[in-house]
SELO-96919 format. One line per field, with one value per atom (N, C-alpha, C, O): chain; residue in three letters; atom name; z, y, x. Coordinates in Angstrom, 2 decimals, padded with zeros to 5 digits, always signed. Example, Ala and Ser with C-alpha at 12.3 -4.5 7.8 and 13.67 -1.06 7.14 Angstrom:
<nodes>
unit	c(A/A/A/A/A/A/A/A)
code	c(ALA/ALA/ALA/ALA/SER/SER/SER/SER)
site	c(N/CA/C/O/N/CA/C/O)
Z	c(+007.80/+007.80/+007.80/+008.46/+007.08/+007.14/+007.87/+008.04)
Y	c(-005.69/-004.50/-003.30/-003.32/-002.25/-001.06/+000.03/+001.14)
X	c(+013.19/+012.30/+013.20/+014.24/+012.85/+013.67/+012.90/+013.41)
</nodes>
This chain:
<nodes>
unit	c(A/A/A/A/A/A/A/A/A/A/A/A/A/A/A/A/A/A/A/A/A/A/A/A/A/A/A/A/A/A/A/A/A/A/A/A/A/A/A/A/A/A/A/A/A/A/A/A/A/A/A/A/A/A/A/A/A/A/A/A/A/A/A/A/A/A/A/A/A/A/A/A/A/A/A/A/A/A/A/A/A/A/A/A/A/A/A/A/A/A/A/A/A/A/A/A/A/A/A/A/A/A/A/A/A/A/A/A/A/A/A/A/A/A/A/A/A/A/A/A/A/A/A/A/A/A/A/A/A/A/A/A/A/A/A/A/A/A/A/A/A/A/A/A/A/A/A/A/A/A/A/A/A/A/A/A/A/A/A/A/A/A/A/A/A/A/A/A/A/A/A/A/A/A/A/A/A/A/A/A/A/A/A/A/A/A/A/A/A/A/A/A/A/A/A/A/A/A/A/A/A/A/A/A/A/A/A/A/A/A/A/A/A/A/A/A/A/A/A/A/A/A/A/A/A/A/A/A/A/A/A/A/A/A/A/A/A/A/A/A/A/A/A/A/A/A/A/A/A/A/A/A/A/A/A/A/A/A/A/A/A/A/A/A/A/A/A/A/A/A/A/A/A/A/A/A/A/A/A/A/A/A/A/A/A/A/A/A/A/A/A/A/A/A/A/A/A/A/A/A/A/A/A/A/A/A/A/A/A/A/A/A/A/A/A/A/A/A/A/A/A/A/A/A/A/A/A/A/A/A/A/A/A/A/A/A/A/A/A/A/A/A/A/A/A/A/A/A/A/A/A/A/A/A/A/A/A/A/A/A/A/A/A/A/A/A/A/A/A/A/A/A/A/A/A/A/A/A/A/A/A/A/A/A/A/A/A/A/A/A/A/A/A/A/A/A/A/A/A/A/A/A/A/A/A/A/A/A/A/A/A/A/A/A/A/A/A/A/A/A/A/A/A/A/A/A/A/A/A/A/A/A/A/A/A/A/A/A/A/A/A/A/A/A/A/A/A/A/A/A/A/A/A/A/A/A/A/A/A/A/A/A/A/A/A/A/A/A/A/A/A/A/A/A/A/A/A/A/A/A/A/A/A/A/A/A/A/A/A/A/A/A/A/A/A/A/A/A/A/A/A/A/A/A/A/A/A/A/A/A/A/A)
code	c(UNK/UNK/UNK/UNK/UNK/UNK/UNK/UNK/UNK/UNK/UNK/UNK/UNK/UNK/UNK/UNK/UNK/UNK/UNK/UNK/UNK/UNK/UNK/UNK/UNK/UNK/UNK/UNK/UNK/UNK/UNK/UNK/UNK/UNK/UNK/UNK/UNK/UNK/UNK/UNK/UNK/UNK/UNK/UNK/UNK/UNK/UNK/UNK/UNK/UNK/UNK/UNK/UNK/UNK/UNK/UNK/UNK/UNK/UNK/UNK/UNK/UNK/UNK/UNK/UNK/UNK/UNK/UNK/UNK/UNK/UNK/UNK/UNK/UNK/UNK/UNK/UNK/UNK/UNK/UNK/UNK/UNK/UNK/UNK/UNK/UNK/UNK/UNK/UNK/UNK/UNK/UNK/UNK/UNK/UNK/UNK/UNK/UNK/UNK/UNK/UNK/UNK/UNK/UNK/UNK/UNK/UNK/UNK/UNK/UNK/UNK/UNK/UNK/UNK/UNK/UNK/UNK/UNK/UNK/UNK/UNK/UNK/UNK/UNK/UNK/UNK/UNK/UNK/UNK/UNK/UNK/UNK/UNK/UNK/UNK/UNK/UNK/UNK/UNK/UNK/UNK/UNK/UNK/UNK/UNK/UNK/UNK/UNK/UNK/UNK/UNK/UNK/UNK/UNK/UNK/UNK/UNK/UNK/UNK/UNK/UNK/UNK/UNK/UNK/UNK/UNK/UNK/UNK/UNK/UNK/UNK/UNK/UNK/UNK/UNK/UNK/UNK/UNK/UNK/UNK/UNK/UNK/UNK/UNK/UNK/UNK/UNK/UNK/UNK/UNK/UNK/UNK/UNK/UNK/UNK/UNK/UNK/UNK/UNK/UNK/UNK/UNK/UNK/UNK/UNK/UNK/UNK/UNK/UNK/UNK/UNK/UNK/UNK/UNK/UNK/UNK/UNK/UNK/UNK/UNK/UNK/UNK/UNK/UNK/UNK/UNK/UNK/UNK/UNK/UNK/UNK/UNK/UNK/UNK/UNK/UNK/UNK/UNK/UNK/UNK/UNK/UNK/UNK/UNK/UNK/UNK/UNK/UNK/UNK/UNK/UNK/UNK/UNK/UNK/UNK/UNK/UNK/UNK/UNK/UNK/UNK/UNK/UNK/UNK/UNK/UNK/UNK/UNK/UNK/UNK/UNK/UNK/UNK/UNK/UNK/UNK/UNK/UNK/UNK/UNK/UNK/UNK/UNK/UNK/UNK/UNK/UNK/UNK/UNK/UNK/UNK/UNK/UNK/UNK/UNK/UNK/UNK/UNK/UNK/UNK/UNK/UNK/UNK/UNK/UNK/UNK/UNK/UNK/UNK/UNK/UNK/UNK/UNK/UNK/UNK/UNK/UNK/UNK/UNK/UNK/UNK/UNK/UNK/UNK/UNK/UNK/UNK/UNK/UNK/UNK/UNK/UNK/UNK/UNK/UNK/UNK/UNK/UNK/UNK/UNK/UNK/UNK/UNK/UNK/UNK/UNK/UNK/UNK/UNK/UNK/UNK/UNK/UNK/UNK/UNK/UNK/UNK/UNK/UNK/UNK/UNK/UNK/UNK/UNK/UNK/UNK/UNK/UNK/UNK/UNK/UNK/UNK/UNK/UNK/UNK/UNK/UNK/UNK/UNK/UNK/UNK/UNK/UNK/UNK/UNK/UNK/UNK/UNK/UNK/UNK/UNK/UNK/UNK/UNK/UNK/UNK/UNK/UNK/UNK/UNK/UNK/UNK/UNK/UNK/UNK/UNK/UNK/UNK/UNK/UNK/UNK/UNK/UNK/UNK/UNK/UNK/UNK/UNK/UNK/UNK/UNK/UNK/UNK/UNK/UNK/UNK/UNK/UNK/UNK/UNK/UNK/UNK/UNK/UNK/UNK/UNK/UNK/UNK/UNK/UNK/UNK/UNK/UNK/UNK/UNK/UNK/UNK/UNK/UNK/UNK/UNK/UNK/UNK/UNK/UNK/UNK/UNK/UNK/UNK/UNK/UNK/UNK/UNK/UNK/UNK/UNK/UNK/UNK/UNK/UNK/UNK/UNK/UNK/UNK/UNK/UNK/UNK/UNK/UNK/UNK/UNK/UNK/UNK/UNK/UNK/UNK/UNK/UNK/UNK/UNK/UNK/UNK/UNK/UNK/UNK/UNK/UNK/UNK/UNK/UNK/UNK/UNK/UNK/UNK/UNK/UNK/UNK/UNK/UNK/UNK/UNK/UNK)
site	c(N/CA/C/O/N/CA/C/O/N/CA/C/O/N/CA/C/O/N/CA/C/O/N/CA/C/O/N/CA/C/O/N/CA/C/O/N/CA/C/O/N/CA/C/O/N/CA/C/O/N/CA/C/O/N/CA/C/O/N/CA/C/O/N/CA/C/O/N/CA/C/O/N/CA/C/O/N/CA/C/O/N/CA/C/O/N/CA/C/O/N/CA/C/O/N/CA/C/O/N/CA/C/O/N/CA/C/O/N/CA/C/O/N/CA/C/O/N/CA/C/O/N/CA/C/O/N/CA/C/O/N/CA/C/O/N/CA/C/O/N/CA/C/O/N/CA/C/O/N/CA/C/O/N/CA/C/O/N/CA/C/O/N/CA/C/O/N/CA/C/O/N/CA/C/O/N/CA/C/O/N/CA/C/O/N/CA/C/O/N/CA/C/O/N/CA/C/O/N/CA/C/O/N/CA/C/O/N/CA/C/O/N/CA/C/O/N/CA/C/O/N/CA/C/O/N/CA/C/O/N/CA/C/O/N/CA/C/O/N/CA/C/O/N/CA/C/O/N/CA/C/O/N/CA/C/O/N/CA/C/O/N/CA/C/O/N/CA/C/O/N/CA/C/O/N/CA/C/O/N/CA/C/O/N/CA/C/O/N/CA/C/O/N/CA/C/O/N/CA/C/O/N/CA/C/O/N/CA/C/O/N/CA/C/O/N/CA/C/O/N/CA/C/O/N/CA/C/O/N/CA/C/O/N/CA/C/O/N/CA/C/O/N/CA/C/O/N/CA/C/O/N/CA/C/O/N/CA/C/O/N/CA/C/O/N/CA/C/O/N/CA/C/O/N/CA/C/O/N/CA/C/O/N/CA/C/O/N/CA/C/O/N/CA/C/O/N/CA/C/O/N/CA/C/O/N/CA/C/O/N/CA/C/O/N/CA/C/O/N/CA/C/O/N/CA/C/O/N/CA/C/O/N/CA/C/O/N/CA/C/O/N/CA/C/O/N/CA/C/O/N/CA/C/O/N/CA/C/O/N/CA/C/O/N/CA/C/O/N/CA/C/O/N/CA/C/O/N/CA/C/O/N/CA/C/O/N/CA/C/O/N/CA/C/O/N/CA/C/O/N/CA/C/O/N/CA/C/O/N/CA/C/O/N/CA/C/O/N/CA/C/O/N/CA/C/O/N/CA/C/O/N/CA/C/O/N/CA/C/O/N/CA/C/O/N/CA/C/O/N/CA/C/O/N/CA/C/O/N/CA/C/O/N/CA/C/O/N/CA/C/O/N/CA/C/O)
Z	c(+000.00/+000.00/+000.00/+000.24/-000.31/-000.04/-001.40/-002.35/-001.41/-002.71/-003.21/-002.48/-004.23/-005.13/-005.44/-005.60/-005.50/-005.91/-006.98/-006.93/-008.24/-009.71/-009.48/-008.57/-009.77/-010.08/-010.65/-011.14/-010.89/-011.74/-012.10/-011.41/-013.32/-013.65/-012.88/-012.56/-012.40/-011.42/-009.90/-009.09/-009.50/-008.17/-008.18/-008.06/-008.37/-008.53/-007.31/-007.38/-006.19/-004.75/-003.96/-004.15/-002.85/-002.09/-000.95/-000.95/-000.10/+000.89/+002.39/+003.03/+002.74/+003.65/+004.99/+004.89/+006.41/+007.36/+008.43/+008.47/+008.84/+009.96/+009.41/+010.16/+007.89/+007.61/+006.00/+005.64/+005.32/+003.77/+003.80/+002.63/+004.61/+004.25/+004.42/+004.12/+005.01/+005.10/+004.15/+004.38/+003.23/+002.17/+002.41/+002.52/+002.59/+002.95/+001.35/+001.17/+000.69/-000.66/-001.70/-002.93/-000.97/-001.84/-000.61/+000.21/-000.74/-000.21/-000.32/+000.70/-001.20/-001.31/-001.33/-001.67/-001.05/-001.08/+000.89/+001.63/+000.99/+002.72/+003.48/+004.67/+002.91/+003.06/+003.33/+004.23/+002.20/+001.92/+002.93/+003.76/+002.87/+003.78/+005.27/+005.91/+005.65/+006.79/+007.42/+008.56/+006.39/+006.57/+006.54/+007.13/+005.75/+006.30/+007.52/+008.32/+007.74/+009.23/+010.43/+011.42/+010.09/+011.72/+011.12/+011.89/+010.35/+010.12/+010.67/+010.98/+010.97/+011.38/+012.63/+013.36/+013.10/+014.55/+015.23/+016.23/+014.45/+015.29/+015.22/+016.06/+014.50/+014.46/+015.26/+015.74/+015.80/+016.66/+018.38/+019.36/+018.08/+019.33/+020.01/+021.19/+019.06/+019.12/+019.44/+019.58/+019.60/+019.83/+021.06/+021.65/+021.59/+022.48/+024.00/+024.02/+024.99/+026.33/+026.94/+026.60/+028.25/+028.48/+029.00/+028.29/+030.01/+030.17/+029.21/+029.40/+027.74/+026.90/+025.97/+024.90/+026.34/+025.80/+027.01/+026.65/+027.79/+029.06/+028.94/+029.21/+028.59/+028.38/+027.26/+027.26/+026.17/+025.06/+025.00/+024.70/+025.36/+026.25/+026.88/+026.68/+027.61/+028.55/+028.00/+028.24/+027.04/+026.38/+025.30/+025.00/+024.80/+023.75/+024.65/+024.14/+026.11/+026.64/+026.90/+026.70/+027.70/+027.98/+026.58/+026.78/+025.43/+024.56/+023.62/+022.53/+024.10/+024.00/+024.13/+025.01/+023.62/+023.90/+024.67/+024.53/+025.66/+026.34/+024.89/+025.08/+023.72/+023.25/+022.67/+022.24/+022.61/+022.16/+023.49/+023.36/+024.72/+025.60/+025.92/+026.64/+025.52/+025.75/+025.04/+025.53/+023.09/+022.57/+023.18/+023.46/+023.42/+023.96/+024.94/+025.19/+025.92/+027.34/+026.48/+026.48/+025.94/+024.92/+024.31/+024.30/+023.67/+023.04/+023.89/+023.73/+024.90/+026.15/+026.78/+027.04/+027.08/+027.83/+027.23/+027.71/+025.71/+025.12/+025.06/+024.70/+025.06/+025.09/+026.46/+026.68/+027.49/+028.52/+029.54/+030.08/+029.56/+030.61/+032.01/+032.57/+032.79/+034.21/+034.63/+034.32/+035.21/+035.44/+036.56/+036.48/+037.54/+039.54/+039.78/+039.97/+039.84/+040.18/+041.75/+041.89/+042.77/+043.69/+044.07/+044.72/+043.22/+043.60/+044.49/+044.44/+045.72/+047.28/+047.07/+047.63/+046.18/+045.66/+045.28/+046.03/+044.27/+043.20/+043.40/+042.57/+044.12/+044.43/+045.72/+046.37/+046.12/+047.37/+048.57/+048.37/+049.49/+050.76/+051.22/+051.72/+050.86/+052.05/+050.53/+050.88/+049.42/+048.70/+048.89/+048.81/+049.16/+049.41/+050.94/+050.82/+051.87/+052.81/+052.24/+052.47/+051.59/+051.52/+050.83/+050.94/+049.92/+049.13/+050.36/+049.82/+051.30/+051.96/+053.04/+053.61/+053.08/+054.21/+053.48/+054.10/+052.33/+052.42/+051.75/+050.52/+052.16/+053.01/+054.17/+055.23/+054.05/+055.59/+056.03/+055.20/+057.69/+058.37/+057.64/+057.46/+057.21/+057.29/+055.63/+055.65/+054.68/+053.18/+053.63/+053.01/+054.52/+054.76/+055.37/+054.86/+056.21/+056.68/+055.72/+055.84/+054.64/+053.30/+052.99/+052.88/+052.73/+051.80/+052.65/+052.19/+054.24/+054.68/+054.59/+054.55/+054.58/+054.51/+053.15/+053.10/+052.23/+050.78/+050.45/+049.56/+051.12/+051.08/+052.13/+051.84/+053.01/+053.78/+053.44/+053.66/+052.39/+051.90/+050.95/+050.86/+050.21/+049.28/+049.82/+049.49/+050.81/+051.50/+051.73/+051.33/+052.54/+052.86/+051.52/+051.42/+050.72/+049.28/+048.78/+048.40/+048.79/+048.24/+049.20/+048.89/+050.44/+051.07/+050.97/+050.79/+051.12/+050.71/+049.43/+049.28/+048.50/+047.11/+047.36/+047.17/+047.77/+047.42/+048.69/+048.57/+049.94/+050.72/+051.72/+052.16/+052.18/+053.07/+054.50/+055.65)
Y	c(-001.20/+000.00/+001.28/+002.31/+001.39/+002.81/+003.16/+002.39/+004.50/+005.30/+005.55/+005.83/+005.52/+005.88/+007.50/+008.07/+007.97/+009.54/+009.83/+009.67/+010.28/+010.50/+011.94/+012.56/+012.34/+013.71/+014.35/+013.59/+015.47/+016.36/+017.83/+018.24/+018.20/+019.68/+020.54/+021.35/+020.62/+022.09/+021.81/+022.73/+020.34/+019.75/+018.88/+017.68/+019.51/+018.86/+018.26/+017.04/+018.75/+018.03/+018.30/+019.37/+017.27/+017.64/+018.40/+018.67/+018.72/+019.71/+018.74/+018.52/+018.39/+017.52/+018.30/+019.19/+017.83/+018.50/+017.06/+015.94/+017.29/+015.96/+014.71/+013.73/+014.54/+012.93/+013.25/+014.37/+012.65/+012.21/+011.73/+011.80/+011.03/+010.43/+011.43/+011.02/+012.80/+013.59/+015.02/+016.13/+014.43/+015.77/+016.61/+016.35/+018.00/+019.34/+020.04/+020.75/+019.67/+020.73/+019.66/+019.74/+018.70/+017.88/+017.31/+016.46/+018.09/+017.31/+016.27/+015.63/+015.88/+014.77/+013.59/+012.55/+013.45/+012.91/+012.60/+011.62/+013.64/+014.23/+013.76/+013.49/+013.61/+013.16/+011.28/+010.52/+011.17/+009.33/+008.91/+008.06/+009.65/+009.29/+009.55/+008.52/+010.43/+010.70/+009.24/+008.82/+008.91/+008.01/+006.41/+005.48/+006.44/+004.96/+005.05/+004.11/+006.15/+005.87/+005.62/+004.92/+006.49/+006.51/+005.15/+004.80/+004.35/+002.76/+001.97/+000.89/+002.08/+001.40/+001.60/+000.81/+003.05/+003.06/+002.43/+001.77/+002.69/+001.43/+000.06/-000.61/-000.58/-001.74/-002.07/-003.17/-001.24/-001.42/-001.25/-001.99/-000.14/-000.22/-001.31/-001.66/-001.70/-003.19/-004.31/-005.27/-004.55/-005.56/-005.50/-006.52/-004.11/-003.51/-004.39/-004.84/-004.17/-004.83/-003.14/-001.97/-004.07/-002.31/-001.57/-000.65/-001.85/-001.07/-000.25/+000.80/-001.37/-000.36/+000.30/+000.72/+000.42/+001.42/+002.46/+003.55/+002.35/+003.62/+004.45/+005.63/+003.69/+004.61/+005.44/+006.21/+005.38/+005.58/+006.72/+007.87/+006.21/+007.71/+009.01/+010.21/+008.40/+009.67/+010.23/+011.44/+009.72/+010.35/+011.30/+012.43/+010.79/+011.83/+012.77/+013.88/+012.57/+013.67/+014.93/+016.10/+014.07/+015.16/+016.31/+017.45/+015.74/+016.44/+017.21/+017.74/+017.16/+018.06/+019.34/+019.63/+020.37/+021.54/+021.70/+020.70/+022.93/+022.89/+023.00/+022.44/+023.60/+023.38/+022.09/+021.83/+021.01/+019.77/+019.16/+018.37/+019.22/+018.44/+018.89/+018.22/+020.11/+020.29/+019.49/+018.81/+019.72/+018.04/+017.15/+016.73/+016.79/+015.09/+014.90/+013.70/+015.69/+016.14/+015.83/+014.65/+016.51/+016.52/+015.26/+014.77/+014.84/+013.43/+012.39/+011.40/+012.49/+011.18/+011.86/+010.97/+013.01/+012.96/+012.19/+011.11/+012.62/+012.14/+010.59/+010.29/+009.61/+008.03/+007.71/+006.50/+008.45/+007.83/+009.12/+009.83/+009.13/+010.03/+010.15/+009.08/+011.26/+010.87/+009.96/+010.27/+009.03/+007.81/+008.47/+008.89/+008.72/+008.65/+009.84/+010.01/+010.92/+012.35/+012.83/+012.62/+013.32/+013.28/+014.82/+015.70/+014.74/+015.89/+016.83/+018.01/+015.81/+017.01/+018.13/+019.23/+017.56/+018.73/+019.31/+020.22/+019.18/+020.17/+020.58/+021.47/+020.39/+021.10/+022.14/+021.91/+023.04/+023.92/+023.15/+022.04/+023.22/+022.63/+022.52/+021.67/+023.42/+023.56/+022.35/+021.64/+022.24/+021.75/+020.17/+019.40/+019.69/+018.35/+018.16/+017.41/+018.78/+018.97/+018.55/+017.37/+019.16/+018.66/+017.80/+017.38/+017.36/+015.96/+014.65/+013.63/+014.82/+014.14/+013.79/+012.73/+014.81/+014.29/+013.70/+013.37/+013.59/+012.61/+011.47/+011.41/+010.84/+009.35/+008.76/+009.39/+007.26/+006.71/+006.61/+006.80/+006.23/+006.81/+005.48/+005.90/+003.83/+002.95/+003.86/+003.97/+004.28/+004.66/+005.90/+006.13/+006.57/+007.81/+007.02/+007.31/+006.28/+005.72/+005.11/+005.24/+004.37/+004.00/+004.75/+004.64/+005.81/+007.01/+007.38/+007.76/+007.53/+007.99/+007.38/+008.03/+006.13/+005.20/+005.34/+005.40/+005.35/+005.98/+006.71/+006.95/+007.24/+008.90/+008.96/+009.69/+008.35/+008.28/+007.85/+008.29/+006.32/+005.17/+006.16/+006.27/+006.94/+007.79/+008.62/+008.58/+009.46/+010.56/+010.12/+010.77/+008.74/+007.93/+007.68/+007.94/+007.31/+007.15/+007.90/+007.60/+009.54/+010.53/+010.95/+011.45/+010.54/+011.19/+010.24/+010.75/+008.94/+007.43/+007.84/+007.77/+008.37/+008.54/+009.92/+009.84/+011.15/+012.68/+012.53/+013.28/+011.40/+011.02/+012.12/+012.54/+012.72/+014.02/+012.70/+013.09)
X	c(+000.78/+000.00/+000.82/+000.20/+002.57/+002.73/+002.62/+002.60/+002.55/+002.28/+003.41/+004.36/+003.50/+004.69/+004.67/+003.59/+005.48/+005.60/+005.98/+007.20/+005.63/+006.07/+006.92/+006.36/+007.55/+008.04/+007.23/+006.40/+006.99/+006.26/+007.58/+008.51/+007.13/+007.97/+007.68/+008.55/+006.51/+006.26/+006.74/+006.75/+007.16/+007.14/+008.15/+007.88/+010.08/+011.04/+011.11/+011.23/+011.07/+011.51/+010.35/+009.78/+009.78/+008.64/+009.16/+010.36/+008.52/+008.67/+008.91/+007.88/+009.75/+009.30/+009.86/+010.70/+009.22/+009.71/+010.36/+009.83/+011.04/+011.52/+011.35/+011.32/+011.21/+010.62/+010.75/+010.36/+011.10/+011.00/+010.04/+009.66/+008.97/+008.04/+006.38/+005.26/+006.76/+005.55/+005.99/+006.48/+005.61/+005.07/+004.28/+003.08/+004.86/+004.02/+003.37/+002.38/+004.04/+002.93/+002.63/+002.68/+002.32/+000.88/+000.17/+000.54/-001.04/-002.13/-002.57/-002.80/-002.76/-003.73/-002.80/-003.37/-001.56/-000.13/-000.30/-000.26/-000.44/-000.09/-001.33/-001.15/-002.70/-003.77/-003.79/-004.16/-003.25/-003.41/-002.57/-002.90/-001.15/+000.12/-000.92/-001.15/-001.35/-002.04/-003.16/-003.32/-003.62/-004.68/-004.34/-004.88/-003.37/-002.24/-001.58/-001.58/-001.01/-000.28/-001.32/-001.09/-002.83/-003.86/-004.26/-005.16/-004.15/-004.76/-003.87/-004.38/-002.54/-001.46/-001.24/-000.64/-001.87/-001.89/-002.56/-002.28/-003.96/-005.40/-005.06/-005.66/-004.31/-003.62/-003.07/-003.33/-001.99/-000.83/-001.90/-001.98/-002.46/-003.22/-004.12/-004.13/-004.79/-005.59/-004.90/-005.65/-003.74/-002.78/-002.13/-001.77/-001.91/-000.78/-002.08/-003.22/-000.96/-001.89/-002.32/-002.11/-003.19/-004.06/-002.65/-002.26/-001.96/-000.83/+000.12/+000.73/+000.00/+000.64/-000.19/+000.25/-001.43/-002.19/-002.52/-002.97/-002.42/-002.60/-000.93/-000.67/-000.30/+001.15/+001.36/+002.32/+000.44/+000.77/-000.25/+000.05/-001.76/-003.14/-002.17/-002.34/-001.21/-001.05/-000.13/-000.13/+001.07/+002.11/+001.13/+001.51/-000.06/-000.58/-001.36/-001.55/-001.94/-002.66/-001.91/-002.24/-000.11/+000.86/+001.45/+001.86/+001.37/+001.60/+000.32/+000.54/-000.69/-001.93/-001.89/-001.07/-002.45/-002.65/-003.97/-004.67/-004.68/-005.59/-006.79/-007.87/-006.61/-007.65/-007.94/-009.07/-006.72/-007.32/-007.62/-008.55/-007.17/-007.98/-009.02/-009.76/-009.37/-011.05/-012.01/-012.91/-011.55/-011.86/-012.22/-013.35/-011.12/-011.09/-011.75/-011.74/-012.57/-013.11/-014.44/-014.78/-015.03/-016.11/-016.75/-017.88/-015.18/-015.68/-015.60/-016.32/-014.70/-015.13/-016.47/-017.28/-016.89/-018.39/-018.97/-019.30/-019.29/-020.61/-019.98/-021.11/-019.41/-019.52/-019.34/-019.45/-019.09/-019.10/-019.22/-018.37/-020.98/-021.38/-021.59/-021.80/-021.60/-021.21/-022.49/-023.64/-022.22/-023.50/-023.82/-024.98/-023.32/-023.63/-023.30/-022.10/-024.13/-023.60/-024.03/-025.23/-023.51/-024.00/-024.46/-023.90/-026.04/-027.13/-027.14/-027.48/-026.51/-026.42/-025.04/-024.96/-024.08/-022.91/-023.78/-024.13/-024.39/-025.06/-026.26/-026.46/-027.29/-028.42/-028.27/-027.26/-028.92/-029.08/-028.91/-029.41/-028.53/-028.55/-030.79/-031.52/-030.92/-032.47/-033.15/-034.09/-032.79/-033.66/-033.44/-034.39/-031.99/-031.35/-032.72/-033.69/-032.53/-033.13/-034.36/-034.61/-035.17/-036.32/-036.76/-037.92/-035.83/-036.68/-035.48/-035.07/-035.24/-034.64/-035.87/-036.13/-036.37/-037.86/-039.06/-040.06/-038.96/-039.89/-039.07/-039.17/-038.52/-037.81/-038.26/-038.29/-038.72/-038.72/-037.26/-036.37/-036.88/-036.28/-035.10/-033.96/-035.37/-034.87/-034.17/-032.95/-034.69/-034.29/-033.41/-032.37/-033.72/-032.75/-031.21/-030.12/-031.31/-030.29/-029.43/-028.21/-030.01/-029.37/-028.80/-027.58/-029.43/-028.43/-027.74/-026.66/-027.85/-026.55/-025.01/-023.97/-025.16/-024.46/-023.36/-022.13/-024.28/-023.62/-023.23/-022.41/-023.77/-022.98/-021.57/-020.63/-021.57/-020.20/-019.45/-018.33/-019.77/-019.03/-018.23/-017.01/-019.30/-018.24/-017.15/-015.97/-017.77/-017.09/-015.97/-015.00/-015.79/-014.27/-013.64/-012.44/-014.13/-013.51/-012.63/-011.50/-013.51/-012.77/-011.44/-010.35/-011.99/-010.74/-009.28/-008.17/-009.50/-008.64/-007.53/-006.31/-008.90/-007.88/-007.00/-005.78/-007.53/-006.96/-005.50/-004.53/-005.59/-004.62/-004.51/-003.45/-006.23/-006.23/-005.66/-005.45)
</nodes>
């Protein structure tokens, strides 16, 4: 599958930057070349174990700019949305309060429970 490159009269030498193999003033050259290498990556990725795909995630997150990890923030929400959000962060205190009373006393105790289970969680991981 690699492409062969003809010479042309108007296009004695290609433009290449860090690589003979990435041509800057042909597109559609720079395009195909573009679209063989991300096919060879999904290849390589599909094979690699999860460890050497979590090494390889974070080497491309660390070399991100903030506007592509906003991207990528974006496109992981929408396939994997927050499932378990905990309402009492995010609603008013007096309003948590009130859809909390109408709970029997045994369902309120549940949620307290869960809510602590988390509370210890967060603190376990952040190492307060």
């Amino acid at each position: 599958m690699p492409l062969e490159v003809k010479p042309s009269a108007s296009c004695a030498k290609m433009q290449t930057r860090r690589s003979a193999w990435t041509p800057l003033n042909h597109p559609l050259i720079n395009s195909k070349l573009f679209d063989e290498r991300r096919h060879l990556l999904a290849k390589w990725f599909d094979r690699w174990s999860t460890n050497q795909r979590k090494a390889v995630l974070q080497d491309f997150v660390l070399n991100c700019s903030v506007e592509q990890l906003r991207f990528l923030s974006l496109s992981v929400s929408r396939v994997l949305p927050l499932q378990a959000a905990d309402f009492t962060c995010l609603l008013p205190r007096a309003l948590c309060l009130y859809l909390f009373s109408f709970l029997d006393p045994r369902s309120l105790c549940r949620c307290a429970q869960v809510h602590i289970t988390e509370a210890a969680q967060k603190v376990q991981v952040s190492g307060l």
